[in-house]
N, C-alpha and C positions, 0 to 999 in steps of 0.2 A: 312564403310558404304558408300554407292554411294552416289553423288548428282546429282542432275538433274536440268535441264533450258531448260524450255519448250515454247514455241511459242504456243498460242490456234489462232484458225478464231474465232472474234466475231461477234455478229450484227452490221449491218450496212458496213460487208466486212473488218474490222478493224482486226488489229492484235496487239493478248497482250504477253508480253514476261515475265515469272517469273521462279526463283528460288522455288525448292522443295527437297525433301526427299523423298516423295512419290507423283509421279505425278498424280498417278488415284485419289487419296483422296482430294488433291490438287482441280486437277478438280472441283470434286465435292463440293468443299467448291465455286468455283468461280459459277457454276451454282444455287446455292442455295444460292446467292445474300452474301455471309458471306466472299469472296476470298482478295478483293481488290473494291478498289471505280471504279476503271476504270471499272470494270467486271461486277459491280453492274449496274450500267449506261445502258454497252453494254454486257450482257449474252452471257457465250464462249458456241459456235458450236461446237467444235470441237477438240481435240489436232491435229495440223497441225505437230510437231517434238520435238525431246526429245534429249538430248544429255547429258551423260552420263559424269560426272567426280571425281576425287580421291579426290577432296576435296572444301569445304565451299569456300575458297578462290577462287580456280579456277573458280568453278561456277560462284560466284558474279560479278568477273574479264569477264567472256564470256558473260552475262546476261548483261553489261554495252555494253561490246561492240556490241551486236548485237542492243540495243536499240537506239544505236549511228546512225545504220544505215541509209541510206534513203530507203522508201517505196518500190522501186521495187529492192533494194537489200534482203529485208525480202523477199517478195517474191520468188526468188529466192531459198533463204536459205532456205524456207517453203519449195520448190518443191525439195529439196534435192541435189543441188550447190555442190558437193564436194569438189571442190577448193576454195570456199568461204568458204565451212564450216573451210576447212584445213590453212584457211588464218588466219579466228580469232582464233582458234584452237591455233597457232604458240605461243609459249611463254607464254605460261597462269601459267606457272608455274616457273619464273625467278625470278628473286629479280629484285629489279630498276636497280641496277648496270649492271644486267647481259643482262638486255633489253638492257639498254643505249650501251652496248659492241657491241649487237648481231647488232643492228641498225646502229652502226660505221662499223661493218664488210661487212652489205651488202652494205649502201652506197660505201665504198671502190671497192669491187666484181662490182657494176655497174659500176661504172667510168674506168674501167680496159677496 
């Protein structure tokens, strides 16, 4: 079963970023005030992007990171960023161990 993590536009120009299963249903629970408080607040416009993953974990792992972001990197990401998108993409499926490796190795690779 896919998972999805979705970016919507809301009112006010605001961008919300959630976890789904099904994003159009999803949607539709945030436009009809039921989705989340932030949504209720400010009603989503829009789905701005969707991004598609193997699994629960992954999702929630890329849905933190994009929310980490600052405002004109969502942007960005909203208008379709490829290498941003491929940047938080990177590792979403490692163990801690294998991050902590993979981070010693490119450190090592820059300093060369």
């Amino acid at each position: 079963m896919p998972h999805f993590v979705y970016m919507l536009r809301c009112a006010g120009d605001r961008i919300y970023t959630g976890y789904a299963v099904d994003v159009e249903a999803r949607f539709e629970q945030h436009k009809s005030g039921k989705g989340a408080k932030f949504t209720k607040a400010f009603p989503p416009e829009c789905v701005l992007r969707k991004f598609e993953l193997n699994s629960r974990e992954e999702a929630l792992r890329l849905e933190a990171r994009i929310k980490k972001l600052p405002r004109p990197q969502k942007e960005l990401l909203a208008a379709g960023a490829e290498a941003l998108a491929a940047e938080l993409l990177a590792g979403l499926g490692e163990t801690l161990e294998e991050s902590r490796a993979r981070k010693r190795r490119e450190k090592r690779e820059k300093s060369i």
